[in-house]
N, C-alpha and C positions, 0 to 999 in steps of 0.2 A: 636303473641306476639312480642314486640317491643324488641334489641337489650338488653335496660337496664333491661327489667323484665328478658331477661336469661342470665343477668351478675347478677342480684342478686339471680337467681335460683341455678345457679354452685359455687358463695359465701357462700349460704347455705348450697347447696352439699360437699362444702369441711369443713365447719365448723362439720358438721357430721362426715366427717372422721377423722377431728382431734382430735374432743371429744371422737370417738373409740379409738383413739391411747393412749387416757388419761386413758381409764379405762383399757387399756392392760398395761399399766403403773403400775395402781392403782393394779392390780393381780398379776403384778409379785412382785410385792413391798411385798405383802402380803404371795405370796409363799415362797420370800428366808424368812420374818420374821417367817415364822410358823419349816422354818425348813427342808424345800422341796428342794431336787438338783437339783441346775437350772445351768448351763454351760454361763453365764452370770457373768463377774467379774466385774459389777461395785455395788457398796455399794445399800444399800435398800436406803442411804438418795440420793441418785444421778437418783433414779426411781421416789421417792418422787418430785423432784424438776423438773423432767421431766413431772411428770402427772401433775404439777399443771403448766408447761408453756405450754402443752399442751391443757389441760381446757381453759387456756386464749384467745390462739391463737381462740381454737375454738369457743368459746362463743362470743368473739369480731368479729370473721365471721358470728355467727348464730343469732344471736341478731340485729347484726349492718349492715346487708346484704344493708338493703333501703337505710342507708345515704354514703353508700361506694359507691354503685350503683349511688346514686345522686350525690355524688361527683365528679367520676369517667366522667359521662355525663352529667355534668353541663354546659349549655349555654355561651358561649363569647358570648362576644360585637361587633358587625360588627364592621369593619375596619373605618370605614371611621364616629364613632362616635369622636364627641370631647374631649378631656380628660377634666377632671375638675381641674386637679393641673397644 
């Protein structure tokens, strides 16, 4: 495998751990709402707002792995082409 195929293998590997990080989000949100002692002092809406920037981060990693990848290793122009402006 080429460089880029395991720069988008480990983009999607980590977009997996972020979208875990969103549903441990998502359950603790759900544990202080139900009522459960959690030793965690931020508010249920600060978990909330946590699990869905977390969902982004990860979905924008696991979804969008190829064009970040392409990005990332996208070809210049030799040196020695002419500019057009």
């Amino acid at each position: 495998m080429r460089p880029r195929m395991w720069f988008g293998v480990a983009l999607r590997a980590m977009g997996v751990w972020w979208l875990g990080y969103a549903v441990v989000e998502i359950l603790t949100m759900i544990f202080k709402l139900d009522g459960v002692p959690i030793s965690a002092t931020v508010p249920w809406q600060a978990n909330l707002m946590y699990a869905a920037a977390n969902a982004l981060v990860g979905l924008v990693m696991f979804l969008g792995a190829d064009g970040i990848a392409r990005f990332a290793y996208r070809e210049t122009p030799p040196e020695d082409e002419v500019e057009r402006f």
